[in-house]
C-alpha positions in Angstrom: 19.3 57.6 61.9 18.5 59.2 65.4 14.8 58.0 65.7 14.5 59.3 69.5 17.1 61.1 72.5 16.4 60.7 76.4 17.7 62.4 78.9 17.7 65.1 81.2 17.4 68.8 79.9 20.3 71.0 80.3 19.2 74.2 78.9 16.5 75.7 77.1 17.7 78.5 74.3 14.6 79.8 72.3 12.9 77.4 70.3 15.3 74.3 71.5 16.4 72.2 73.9 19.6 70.8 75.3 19.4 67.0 76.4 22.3 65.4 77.7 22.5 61.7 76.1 25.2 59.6 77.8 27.1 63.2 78.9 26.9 64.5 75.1 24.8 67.9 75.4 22.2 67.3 71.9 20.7 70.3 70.8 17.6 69.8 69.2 15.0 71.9 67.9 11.2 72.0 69.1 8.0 73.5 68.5 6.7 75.5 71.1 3.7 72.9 72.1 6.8 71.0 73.1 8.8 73.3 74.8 6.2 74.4 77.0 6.1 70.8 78.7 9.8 71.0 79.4 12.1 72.0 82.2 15.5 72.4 82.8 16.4 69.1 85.2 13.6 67.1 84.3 13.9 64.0 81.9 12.4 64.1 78.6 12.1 61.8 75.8 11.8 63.4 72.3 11.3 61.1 69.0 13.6 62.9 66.5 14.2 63.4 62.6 17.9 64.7 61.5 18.2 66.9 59.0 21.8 66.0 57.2 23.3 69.4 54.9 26.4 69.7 53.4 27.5 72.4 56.5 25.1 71.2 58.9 23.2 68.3 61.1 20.1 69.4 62.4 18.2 67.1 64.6 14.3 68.0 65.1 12.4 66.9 68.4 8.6 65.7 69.1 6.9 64.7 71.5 5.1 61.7 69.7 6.0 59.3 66.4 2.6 61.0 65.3 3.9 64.3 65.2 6.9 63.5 64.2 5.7 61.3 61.1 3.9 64.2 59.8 6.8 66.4 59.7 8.9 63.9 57.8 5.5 63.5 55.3 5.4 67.2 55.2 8.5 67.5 53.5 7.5 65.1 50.5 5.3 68.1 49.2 6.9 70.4 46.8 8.6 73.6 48.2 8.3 72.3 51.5 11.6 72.2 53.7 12.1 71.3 57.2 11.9 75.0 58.7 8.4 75.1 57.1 7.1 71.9 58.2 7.8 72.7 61.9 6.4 76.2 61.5 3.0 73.8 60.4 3.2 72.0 63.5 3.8 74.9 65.5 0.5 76.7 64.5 -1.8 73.0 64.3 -1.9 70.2 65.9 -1.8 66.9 64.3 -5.5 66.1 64.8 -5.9 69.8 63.6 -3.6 69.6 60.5 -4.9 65.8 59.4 -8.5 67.7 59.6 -7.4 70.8 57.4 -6.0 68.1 54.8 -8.8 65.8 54.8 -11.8 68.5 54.8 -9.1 70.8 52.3 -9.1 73.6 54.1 -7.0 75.9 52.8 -7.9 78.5 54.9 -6.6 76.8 58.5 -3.4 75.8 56.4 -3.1 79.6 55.0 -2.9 80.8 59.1 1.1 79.5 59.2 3.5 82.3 58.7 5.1 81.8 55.6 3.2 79.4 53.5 0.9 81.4 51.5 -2.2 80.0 49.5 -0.1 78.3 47.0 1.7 76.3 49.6 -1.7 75.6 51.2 -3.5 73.7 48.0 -0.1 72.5 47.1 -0.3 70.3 50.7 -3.8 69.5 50.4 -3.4 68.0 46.8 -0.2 66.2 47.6 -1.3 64.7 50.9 -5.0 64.5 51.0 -5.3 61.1 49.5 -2.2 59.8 52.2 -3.9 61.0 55.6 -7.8 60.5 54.1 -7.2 56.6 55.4 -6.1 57.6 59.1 -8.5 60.2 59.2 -11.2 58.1 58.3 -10.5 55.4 60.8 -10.6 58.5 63.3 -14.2 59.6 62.3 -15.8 56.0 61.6 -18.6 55.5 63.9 -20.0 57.1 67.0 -18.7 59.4 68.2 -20.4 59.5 71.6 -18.1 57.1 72.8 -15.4 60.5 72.1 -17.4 62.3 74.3 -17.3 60.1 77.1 -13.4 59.2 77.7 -13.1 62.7 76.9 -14.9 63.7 80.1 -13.3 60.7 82.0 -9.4 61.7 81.2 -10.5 65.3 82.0 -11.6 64.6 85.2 -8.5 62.4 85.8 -6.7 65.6 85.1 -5.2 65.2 81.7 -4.6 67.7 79.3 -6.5 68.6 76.6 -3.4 67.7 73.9 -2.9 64.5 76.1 -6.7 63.5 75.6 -6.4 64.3 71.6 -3.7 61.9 71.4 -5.5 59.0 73.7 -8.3 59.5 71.4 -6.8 59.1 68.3 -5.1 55.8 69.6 -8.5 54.5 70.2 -10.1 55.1 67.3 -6.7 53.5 65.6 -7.0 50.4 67.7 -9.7 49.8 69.4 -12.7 51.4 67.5 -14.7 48.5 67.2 -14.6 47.5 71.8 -17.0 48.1 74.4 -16.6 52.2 75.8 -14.6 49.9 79.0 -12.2 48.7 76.8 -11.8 51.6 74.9 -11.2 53.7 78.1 -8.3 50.9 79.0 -6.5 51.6 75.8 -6.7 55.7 76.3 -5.1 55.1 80.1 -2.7 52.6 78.6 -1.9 54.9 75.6 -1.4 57.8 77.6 0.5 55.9 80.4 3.2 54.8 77.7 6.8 56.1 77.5 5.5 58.0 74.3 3.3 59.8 76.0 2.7 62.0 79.5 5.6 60.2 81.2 7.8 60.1 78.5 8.0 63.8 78.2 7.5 65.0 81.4 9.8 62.7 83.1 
């Protein structure tokens, strides 16, 4: 399995992205969140999922395991294949898709081209019960604290995708420290090869 390609991009065709891996040019498709943070000559680390077919390899890029987890979970509903999952993720977030499972709204699902309301309660009754833990973890408690790093990481000049992300990682790790140490982890989160500098080189 191809869990993740680094390199520096080559081209940029539509909606993917040419990396060259140890002078092999990998093609790899993206959603358009993704794309927009790329460049042709800058390095960029994508974590990946390969799509094997009797005529065909299709390899699928992300810019975090998170993302990337969800479209491989997104494919264990009925009737959902790999070309819808990453039309999912290219109209939500993560944060926003978890939300649309967990609170079942059908309606936010119902906005991605393609899916229909049958597709939409078919996700929501198939996944709800397997994000509900992560999503609870990510709501438990105050959430001033939210509020507060989110100011701080804006003012540092992060984006507001970037601050998402360092959020969620808090709330996964460090719910239960002191605002100091939970503003450590955000920095450290958002410092990591996963990441801002992972994908932006």
């Amino acid at each position: 399995m191809i869990a993740s390609i680094r390199g520096e991009v080559l081209a940029i065709i539509d909606n993917s992205v040419v990396i060259d891996v140890g002078g092999v040019g990998i093609s790899t498709l993206v959603v358009e969140r993704t794309l927009q943070t790329l460049s042709i000559g800058s390095k960029a680390t994508l974590h990946t999922s390969l799509m094997v077919r009797e005529d065909s390899l299709t390899l699928f890029g992300f810019e975090d395991t998170q993302e990337r987890d969800l479209f491989v979970l997104l494919q264990t509903v009925t009737g959902i294949g790999p070309r819808v999952a990453q039309s999912i993720l290219n109209t939500l977030t993560v944060s926003d898709l978890r939300n649309a499972i967990g609170n079942e709204s059908a309606a936010a699902l119902e906005k991605v081209s393609g899916l229909g309301k049958k597709g939409a309660a078919r996700i929501i009754l198939e996944l709800k019960d397997k994000v509900s833990g992560v999503n609870q973890r990510i709501t438990t408690g105050d959430s001033g604290w939210q509020s507060s790093i989110s100011a701080a990481l804006s003012g540092l000049g992060f984006t507001g995708r970037e601050i998402d992300q360092a959020i969620s990682s808090v709330a996964v790790t460090a719910l239960d420290q002191p605002l100091e140490e939970k503003l450590r982890v955000a920095l450290l989160n958002l410092q990591s090869p996963q990441s801002r500098g992972g994908t932006r080189g």
